[in-house]
N, C-alpha and C positions, 0 to 999 in steps of 0.2 A: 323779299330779301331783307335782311336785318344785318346791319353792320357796326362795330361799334369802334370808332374813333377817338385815339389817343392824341394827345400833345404833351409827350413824357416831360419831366422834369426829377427831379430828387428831391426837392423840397414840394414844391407842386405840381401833381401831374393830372392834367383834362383828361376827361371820358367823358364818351358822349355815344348812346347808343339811338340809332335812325333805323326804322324801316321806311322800303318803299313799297309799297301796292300799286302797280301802275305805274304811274304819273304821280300818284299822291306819294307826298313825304310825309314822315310822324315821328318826332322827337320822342322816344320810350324814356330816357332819364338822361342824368345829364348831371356832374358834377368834379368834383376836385379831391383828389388824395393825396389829405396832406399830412404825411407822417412828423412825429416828434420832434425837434433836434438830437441830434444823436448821430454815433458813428454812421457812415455813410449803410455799409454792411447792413444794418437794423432798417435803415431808411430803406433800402432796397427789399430786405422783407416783407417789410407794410406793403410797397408797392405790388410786390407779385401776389401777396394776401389777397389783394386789393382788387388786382386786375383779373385776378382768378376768378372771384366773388360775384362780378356785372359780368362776366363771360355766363357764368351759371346762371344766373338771374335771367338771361337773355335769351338765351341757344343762339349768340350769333354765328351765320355764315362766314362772317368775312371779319377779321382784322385791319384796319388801315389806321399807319403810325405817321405821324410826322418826321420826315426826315430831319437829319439835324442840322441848325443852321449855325456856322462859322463866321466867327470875327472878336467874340469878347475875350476869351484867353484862352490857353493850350488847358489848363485844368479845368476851367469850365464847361471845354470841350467834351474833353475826358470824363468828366461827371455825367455830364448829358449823355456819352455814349453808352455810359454804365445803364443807366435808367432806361433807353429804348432798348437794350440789348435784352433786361426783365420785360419789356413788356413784349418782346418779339417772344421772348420765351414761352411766357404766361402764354400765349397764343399756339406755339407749336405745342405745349403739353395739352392742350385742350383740342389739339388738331384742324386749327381753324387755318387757312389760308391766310398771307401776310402781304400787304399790297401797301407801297411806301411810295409819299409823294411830298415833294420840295415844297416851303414852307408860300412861297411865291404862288406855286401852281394853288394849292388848296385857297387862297387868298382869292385867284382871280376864278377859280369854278364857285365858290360862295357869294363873294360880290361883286366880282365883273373886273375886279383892281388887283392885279398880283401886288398892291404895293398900301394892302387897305392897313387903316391903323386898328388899335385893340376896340377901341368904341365903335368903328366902323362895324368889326367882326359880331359885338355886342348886337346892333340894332338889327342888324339882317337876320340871326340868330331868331330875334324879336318877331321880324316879319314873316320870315320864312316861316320859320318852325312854331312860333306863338309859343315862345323858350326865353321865359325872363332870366339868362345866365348871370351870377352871380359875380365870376370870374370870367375874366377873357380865357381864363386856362379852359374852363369850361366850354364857353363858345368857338374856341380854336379846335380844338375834341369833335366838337358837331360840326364845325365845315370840314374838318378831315374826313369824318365818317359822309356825309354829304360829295366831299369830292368823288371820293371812292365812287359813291352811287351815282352819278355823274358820268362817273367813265367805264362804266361798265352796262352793258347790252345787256336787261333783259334775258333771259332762257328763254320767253318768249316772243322773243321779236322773231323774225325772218329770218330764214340762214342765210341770205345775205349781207344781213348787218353783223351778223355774228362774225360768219366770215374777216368783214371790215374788219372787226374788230381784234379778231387775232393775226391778222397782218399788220396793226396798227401795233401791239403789244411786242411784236415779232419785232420790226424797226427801234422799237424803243431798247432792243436790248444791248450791250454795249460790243462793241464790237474786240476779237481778241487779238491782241495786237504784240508782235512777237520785237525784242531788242536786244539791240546785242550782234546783230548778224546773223547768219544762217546756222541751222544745227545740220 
């Protein structure tokens, strides 16, 4: 399975594209798109250029993006929402599945610490994969794509792991929740 793991941003956005065989992991590439300054509009094009381009290169299976995390400002938000919203895209036009995990979770499937810092994310990168990452953008890209592979069963395992596993996926989903009173 071949997965390739984003860590959107607008100004820098990680890719990181992972197979697994087995047990065994293998970093396929691994880098940073980073567009011009320039309207945001422009920047956003590079980016689907961009993520279109390693999608092709690769035949990945699976997409998985970094969800986005909250707290520097409402427009920063806003920015960031723009940039994984291209990169969920870039993934449905290529028809690839879209599997999104909190910045926490991908932290602790990569190095054991949902709360590891960017050098942290660097060295493991290092050990794991033998992926001398340039940018943390880069190496945050590869434990997404890693998380992903992580929590996903094999086709080949047992149908009873599988099973597990779409019961485990099934809880994760959010529950619907009606307010307001009765209709």
């Amino acid at each position: 399975m071949i997965v390739l793991g984003i860590d959107p941003g607008s100004r820098r956005c990680g890719f990181g594209v992972v197979e697994r065989d087995g047990a065994r992991l293998r970093a396929l590439e691994a880098g940073v798109l980073e567009p011009r300054a320039g309207p945001l509009a422009d920047r956003l094009a590079f980016l689907l250029r961009g993520i279109g381009e390693v999608i092709s290169r690769h035949h990945a299976d699976a997409v998985s993006v970094e969800s986005a995390f909250f707290g520097v400002s409402a427009r920063s938000a806003l920015v960031l929402g723009q940039a994984r919203g291209v990169a969920l895209a870039a993934a449905a036009r290529a028809g690839l599945p879209v599997f999104e995990y909190a910045p926490s979770e991908v932290k602790r499937a990569f190095t054991g610490s949902g709360r590891a810092e960017k050098a942290q994310m660097i060295r493991t990168a290092r050990a794991l994969l033998g992926v001398e990452a340039e940018r943390a953008d880069a190496a945050d890209a590869l434990a997404v794509a890693v998380c992903h592979l992580a929590r996903r069963v094999p086709a080949s395992a047992p149908p009873a792991a599988r099973r597990r596993e779409a019961q485990a996926r099934a809880a994760l989903r959010p529950a619907v929740r009606r307010f307001g009173g009765a209709r």
